[in-house]
VMD Tcl script that draws the C-alpha trace (Angstrom):
set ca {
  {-1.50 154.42 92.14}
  {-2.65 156.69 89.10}
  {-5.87 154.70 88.92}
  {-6.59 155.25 92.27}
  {-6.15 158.64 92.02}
  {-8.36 159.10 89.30}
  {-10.78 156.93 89.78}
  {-11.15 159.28 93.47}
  {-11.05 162.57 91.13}
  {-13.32 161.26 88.73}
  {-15.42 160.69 91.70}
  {-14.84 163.64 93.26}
  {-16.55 165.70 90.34}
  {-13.26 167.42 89.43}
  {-11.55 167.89 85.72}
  {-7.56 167.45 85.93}
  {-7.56 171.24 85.33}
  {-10.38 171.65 88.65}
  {-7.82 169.06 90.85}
  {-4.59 170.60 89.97}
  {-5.75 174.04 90.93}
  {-7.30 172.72 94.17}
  {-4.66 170.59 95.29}
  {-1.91 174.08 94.23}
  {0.00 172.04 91.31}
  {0.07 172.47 87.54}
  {-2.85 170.24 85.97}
  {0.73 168.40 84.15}
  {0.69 167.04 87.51}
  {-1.99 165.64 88.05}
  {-1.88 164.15 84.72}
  {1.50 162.45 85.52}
  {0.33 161.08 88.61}
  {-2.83 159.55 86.90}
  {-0.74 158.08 84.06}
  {1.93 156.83 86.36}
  {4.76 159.28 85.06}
  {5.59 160.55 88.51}
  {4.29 159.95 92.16}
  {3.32 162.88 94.25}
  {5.05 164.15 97.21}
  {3.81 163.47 100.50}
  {2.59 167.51 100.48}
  {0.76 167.03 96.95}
  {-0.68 163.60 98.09}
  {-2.03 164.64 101.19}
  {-3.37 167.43 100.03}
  {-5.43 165.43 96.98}
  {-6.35 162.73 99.43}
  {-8.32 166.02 101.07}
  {-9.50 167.73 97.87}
  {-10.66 163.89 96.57}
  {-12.15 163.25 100.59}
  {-10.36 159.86 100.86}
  {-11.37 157.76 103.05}
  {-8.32 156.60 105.74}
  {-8.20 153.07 103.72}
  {-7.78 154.65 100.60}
  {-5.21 157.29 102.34}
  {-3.25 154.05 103.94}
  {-3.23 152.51 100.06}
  {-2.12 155.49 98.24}
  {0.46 156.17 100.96}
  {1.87 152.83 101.23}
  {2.41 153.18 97.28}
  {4.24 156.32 97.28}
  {6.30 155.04 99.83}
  {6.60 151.50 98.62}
  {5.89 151.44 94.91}
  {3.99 148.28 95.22}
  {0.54 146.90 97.29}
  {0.92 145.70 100.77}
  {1.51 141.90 100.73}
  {-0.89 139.86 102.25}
  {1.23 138.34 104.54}
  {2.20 141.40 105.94}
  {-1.61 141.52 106.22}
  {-2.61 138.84 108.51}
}
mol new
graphics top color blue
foreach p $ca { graphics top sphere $p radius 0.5 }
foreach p [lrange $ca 0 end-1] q [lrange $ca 1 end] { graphics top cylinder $p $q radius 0.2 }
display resetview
């Protein structure tokens, strides 16, 4: 999940400090997240899949992760 997340800031344009303030968290957060210390809450997720412009796949990943800890299985899939 954290290289998802930064990868999508990264792309976004944004420093950690730039994302943190957008998103209304501490730019410790954001860090966290990134380096896979601690997973967002649905509120601070949501709000960085809007701040980063997700797309809805990338939304459905990140949530699924959050919620899950792990990547959908492909069986679950098809």
């Amino acid at each position: 999940m954290g290289a998802i997340l930064q990868a999508l800031r990264e792309h976004a344009g944004l420093s950690r400090a730039e994302a943190a303030e957008k998103i209304g968290v501490k730019r410790q957060a954001v860090y966290q997240w990134e380096w896979g210390h601690k997973v967002p809450g649905p509120e601070s997720l949501t709000r960085a899949c809007e701040v980063y412009n997700a797309s809805v796949g990338e939304r459905m990943r990140l949530a699924h992760l959050a919620a899950f800890g792990s990547e959908p299985s492909e069986a679950a899939a098809s």
